[in-house]
Backbone bond lengths (Angstrom), bond angles and torsions (degrees), N, CA, C in turn:
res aa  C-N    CA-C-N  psi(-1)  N-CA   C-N-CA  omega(-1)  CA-C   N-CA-C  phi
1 X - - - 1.461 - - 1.527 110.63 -
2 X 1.515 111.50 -36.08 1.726 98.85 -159.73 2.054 88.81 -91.91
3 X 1.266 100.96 -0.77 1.697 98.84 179.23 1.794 101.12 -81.73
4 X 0.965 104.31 -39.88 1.498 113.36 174.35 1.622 124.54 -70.26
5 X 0.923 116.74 -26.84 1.278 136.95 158.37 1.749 107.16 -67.15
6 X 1.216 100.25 -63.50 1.765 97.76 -177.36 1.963 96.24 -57.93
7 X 0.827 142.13 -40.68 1.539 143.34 -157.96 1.379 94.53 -80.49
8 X 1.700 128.62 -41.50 1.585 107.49 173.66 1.560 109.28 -89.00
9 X 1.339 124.21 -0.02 1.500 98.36 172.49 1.267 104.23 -95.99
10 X 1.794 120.05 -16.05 1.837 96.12 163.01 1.508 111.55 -79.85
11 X 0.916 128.02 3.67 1.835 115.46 -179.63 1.651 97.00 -91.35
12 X 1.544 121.68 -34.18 1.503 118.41 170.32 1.300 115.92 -53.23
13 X 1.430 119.98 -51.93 1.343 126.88 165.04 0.995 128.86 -40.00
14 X 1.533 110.53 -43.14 1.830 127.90 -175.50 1.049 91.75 -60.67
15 X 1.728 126.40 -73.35 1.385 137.19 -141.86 2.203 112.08 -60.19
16 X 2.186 82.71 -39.44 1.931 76.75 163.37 1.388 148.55 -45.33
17 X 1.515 105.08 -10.67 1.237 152.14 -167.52 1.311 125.28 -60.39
18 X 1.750 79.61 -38.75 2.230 115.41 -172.63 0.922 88.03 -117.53
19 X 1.576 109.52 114.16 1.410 121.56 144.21 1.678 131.70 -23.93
20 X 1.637 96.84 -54.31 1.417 122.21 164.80 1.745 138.35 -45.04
21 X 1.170 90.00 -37.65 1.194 130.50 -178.87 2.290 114.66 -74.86
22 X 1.243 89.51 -47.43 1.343 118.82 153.02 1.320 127.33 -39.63
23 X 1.440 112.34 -38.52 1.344 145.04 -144.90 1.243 110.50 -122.62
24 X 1.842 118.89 -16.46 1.219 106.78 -160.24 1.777 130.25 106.22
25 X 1.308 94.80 -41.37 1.547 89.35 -152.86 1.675 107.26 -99.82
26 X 1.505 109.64 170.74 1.847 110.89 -176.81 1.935 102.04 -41.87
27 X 1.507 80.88 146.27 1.222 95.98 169.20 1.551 97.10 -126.96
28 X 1.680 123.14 148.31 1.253 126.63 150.08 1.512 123.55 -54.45
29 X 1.386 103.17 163.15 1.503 116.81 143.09 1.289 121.82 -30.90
30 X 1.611 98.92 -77.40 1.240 100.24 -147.31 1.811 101.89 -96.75
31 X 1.275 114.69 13.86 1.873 131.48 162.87 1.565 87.14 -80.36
32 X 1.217 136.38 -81.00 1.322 124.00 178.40 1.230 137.86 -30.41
33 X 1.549 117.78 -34.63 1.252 125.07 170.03 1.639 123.36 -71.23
34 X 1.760 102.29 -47.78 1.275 117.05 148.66 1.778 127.62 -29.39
35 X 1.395 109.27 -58.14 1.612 119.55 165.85 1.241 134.90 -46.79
36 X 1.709 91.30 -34.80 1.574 115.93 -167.94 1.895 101.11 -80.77
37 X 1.286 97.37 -49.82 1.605 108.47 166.87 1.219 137.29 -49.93
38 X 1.646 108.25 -39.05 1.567 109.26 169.26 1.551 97.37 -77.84
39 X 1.235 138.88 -31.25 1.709 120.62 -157.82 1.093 96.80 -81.49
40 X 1.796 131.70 -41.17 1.225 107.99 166.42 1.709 142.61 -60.12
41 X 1.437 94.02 -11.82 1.761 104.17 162.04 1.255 109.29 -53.96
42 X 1.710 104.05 -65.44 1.516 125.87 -176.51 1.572 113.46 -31.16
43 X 1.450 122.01 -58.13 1.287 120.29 179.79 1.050 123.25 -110.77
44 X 1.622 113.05 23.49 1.771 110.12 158.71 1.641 103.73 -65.03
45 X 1.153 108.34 127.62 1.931 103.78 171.91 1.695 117.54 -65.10
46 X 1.564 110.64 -16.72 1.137 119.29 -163.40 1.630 105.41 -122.54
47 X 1.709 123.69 38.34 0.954 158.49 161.45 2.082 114.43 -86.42
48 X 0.824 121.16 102.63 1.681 119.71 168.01 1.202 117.73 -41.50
49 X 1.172 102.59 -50.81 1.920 125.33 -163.71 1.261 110.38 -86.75
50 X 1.261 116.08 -7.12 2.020 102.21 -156.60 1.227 101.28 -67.08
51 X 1.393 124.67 -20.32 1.744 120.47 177.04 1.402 109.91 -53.81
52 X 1.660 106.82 -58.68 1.446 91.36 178.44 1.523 118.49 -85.43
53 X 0.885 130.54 -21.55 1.637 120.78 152.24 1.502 118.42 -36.14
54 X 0.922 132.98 -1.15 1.436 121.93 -164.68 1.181 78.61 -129.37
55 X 1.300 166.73 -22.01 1.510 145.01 112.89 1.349 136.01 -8.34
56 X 1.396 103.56 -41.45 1.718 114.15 -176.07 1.682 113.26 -102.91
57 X 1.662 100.33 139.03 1.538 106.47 -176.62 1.631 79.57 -147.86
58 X 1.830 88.10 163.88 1.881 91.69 -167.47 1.535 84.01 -118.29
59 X 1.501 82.42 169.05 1.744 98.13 -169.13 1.524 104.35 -87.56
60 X 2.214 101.02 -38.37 1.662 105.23 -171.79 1.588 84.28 -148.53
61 X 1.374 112.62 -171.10 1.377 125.45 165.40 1.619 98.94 -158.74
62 X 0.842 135.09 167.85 1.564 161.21 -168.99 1.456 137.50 175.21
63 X 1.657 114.42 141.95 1.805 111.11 -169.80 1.488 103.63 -101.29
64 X 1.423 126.50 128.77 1.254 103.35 -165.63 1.885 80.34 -131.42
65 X 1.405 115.00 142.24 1.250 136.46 -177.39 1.347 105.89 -42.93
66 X 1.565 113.99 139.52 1.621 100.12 148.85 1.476 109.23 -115.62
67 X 1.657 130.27 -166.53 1.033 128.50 154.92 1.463 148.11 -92.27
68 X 1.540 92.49 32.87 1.824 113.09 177.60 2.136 81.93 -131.06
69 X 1.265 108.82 60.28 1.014 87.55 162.08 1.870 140.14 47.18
70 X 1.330 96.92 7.12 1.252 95.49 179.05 1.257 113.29 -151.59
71 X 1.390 134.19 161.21 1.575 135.91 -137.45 1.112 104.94 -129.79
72 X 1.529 109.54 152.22 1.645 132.22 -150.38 1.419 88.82 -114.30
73 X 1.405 114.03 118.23 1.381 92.68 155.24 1.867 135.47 -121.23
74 X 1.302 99.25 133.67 1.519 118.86 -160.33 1.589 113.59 -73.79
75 X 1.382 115.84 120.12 1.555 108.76 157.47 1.142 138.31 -131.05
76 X 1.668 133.40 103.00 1.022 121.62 -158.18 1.714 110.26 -77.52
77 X 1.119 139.30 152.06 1.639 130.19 168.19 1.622 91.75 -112.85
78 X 1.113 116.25 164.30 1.722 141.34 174.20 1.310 77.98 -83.34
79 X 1.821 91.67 143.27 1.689 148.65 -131.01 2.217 80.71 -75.86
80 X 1.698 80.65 -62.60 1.882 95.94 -166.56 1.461 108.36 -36.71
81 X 1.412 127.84 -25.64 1.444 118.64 -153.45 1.887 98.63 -110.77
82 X 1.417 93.62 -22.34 1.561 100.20 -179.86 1.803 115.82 -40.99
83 X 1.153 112.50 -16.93 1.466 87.44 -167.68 1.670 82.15 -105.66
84 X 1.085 124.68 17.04 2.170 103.76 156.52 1.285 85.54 -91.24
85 X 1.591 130.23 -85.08 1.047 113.93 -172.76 1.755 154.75 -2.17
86 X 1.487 100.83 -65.87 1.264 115.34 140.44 1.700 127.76 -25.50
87 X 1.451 104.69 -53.61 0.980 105.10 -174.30 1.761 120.27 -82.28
88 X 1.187 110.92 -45.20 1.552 92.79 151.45 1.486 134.45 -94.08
89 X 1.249 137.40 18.62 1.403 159.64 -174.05 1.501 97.64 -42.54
90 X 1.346 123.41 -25.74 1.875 92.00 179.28 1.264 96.71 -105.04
91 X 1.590 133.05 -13.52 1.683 116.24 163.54 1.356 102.71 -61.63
92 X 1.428 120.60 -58.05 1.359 111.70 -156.51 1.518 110.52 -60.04
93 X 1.302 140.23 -34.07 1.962 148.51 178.39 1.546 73.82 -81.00
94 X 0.705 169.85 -108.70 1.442 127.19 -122.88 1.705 124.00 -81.57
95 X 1.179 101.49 -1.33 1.850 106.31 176.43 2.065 91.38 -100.44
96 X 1.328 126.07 -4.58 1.060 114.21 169.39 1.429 99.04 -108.28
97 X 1.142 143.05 -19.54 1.243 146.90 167.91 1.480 104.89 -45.79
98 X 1.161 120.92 -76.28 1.765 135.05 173.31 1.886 97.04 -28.43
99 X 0.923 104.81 -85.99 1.826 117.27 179.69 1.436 85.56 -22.87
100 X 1.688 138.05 -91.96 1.168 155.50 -140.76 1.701 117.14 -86.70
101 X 1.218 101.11 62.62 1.761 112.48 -169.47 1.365 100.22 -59.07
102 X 1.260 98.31 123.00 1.778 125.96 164.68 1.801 115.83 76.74
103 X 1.269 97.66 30.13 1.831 121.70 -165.05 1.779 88.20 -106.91
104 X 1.305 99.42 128.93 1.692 86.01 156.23 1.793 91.21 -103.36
105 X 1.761 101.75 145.65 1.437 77.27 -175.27 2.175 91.35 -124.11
106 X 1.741 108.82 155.58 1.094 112.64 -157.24 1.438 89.05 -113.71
107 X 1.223 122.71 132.36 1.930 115.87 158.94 1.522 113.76 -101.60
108 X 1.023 150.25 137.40 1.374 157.70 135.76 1.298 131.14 -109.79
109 X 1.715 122.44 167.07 1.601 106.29 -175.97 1.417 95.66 -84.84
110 X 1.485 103.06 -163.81 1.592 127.03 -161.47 1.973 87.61 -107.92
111 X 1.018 121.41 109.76 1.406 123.08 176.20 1.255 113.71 -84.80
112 X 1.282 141.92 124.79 2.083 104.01 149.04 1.341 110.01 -107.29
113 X 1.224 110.05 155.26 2.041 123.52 -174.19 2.044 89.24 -91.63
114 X 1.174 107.06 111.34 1.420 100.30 158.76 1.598 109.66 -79.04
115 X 0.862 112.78 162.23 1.424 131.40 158.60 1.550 136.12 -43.18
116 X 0.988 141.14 156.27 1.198 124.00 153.96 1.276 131.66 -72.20
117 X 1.384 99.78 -39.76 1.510 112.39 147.94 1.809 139.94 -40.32
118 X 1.482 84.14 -15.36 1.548 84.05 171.36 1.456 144.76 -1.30
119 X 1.542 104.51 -74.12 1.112 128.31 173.71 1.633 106.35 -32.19
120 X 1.720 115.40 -73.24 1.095 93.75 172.34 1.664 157.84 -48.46
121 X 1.530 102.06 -14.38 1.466 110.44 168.84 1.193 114.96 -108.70
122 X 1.746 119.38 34.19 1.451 119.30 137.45 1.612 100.58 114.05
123 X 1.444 115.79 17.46 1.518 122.28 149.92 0.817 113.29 -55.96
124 X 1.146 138.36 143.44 1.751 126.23 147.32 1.764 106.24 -85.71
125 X 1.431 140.21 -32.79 0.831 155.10 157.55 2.232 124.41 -129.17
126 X 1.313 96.43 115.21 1.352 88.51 166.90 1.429 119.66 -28.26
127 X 1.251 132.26 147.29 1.345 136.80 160.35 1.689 107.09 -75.65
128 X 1.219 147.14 114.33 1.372 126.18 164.28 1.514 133.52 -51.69
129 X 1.986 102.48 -2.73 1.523 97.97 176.74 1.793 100.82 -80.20
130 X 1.097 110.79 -18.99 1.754 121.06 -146.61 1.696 85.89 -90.06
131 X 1.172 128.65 2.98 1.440 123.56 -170.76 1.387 125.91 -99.11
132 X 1.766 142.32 132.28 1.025 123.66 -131.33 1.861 109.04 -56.83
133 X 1.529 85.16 -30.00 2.256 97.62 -161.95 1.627 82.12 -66.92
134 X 1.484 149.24 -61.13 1.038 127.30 -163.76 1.594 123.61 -62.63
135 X 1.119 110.16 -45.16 1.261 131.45 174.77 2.134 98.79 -31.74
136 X 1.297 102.31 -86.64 1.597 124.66 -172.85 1.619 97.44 -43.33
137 X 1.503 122.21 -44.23 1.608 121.03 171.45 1.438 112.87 -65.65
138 X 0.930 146.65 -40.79 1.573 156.43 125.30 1.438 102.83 4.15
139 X 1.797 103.14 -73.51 1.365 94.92 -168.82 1.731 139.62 -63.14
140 X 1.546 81.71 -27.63 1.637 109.71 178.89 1.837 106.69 -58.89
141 X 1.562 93.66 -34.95 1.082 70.38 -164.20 1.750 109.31 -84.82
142 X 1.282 141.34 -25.62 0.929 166.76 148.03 1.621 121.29 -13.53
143 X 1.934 92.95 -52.87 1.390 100.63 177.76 1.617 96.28 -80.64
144 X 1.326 156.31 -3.89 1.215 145.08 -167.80 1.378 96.17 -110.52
145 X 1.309 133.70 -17.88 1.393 132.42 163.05 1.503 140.09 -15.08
146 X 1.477 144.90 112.76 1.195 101.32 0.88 1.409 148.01 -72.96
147 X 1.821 92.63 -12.74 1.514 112.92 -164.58 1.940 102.32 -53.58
148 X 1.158 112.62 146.44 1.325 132.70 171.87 1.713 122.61 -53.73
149 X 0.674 167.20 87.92 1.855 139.78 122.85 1.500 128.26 12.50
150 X 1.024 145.54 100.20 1.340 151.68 -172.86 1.569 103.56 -130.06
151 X 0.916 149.54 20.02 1.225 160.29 168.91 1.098 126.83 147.29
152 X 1.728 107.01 150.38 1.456 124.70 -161.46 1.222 110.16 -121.29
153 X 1.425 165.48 124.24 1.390 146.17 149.35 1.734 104.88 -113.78
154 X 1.364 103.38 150.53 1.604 105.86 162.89 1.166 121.07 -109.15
155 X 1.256 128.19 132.01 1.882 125.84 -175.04 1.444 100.24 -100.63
156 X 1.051 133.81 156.75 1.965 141.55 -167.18 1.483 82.37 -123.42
157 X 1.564 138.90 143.44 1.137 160.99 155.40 1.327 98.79 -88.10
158 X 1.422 105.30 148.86 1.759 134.03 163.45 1.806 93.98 -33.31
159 X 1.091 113.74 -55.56 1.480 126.62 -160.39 1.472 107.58 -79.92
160 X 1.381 117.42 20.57 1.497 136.16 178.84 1.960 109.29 48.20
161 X 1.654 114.31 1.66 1.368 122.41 175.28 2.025 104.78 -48.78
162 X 1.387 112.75 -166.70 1.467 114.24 162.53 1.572 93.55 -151.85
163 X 1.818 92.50 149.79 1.268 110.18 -171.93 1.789 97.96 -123.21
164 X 1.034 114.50 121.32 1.730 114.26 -169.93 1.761 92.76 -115.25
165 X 1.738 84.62 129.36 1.917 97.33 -164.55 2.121 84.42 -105.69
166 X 0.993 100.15 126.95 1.589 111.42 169.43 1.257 116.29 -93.10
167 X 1.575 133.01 107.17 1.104 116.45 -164.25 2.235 97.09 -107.46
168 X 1.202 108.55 119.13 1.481 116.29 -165.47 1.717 102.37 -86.45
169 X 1.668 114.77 152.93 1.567 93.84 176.21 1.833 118.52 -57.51
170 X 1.276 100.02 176.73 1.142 96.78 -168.73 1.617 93.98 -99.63
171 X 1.358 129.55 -14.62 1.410 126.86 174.78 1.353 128.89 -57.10
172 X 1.091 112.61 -41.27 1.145 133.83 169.92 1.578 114.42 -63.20
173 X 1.461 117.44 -26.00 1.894 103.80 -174.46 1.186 122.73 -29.24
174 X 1.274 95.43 -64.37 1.495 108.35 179.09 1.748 140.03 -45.43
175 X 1.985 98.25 -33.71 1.381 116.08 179.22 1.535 106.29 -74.90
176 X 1.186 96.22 161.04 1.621 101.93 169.14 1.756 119.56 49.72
177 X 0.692 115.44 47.67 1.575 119.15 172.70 1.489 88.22 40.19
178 X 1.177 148.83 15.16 1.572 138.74 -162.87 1.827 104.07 -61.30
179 X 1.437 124.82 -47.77 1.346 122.19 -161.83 1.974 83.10 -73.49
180 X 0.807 151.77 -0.44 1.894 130.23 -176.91 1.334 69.57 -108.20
181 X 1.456 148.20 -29.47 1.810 120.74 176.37 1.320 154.75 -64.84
182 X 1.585 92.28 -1.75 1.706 124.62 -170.11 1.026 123.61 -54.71
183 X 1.435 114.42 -34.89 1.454 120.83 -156.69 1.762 83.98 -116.85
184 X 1.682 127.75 -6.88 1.250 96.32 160.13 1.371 112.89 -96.30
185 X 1.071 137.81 -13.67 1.685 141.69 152.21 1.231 112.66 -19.56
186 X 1.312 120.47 -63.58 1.504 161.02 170.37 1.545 95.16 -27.79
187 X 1.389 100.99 -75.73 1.990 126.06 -162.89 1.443 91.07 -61.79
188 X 1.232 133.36 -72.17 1.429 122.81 -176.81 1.593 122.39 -73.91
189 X 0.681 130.99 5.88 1.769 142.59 169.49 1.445 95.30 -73.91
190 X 1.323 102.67 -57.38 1.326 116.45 -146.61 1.817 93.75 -80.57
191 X 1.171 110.87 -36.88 1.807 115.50 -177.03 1.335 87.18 -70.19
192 X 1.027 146.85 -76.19 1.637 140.93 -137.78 1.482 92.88 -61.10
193 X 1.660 114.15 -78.78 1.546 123.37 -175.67 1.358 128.83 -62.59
194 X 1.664 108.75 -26.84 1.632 102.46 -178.81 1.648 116.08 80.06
195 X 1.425 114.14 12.64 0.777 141.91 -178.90 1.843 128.09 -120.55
196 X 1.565 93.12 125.09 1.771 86.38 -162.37 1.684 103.13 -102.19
197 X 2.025 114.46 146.77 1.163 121.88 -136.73 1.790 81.47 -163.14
198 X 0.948 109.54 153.09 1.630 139.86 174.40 1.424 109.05 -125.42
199 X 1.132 128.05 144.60 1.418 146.97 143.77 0.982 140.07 -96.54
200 X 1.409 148.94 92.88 1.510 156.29 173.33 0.748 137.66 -121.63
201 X 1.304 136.57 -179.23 1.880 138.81 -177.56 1.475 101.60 -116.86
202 X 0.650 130.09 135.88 1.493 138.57 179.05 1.336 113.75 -58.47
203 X 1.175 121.94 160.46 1.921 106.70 -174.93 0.946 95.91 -104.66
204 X 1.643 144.02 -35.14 1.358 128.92 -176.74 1.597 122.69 -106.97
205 X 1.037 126.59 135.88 1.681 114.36 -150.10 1.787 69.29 -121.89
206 X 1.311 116.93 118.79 1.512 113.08 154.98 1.581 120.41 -107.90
């Protein structure tokens, strides 16, 4: 009994985890598993981060395909907590990395695209972060996290489409498994926005 008892007050704990959950509403699988993963960060004693982990709860999580057959997995957290996050984001993907064998896993905040319409549902002025072009620049930068952005170009195809080349620092190649991450940058850029994007290091660092 008191083992059973300890097993629903850590799944209560877990579930605080989800915003959603908070709220009432379905939670996934694999949002649960996600939950279950940060609390055990949270109360490893021999964790760096668990301080600010015990700050952060996600809004959603999701597995989104790559093209070696194997899956990225995505977590957005609500907007408010994003800037701890942020701040340790390449300890924390790699202490969820370990948990999540053969996952590259991506964190970002929870965005919303207002409308243009805004105004009518009680803007007085759009925000320009809340706007679709800011929004998708937001994300880019987020999903390349921690590594930097240092240049952007867009190429126009025969087929009048656009191809946006991300050029990442070049300091970083080496850290974080980031160069085997390119082409998942790519896979989820491209799932969220619908929009196709490259990742690279620049060849000449002057």
């Amino acid at each position: 009994n008191a083992e059973y008892m300890g097993t629903t007050a850590k799944m209560f704990n877990v579930r605080k985890k989800i915003v959603k959950a908070l709220n009432g509403a379905d939670v996934s699988p694999i949002e649960e598993e996600v939950a279950k993963a940060l609390f055990d960060i949270e109360v490893n004693p021999n964790s760096e981060i668990k301080a600010d982990v015990k700050d952060i709860m996600i809004a959603s999580a999701k597995e989104v395909d790559l093209p070696n057959s194997k899956k990225a997995l995505v977590i957005f957290v609500p907007f408010r907590v994003w800037k701890t996050a942020r701040r340790i984001q390449g300890r924390l993907i790699r202490e969820l990395e370990k948990k999540f064998k053969n996952k590259h896993v991506v964190i970002l905040a929870q965005r919303t695209i207002l409308a243009e319409n805004a105004k009518a549902k009680g803007f007085k002025v759009r925000p320009r972060s809340r706007c679709l072009t800011a929004v998708h620049e937001a994300i880019l930068e987020d999903i390349c996290g921690p590594t930097e952005i240092v240049g952007k170009r867009t190429r126009f195809r025969q087929d009048g489409s656009r191809l946006l080349k991300v050029f990442l620092d070049p300091k970083d190649k080496e850290k974080e498994n980031i160069e085997e991450k390119l082409a998942t940058f790519a896979s989820v850029y491209k799932k969220l926005t619908n929009k196709d994007a490259v990742f690279t290091f620049p060849e000449h660092v002057y």
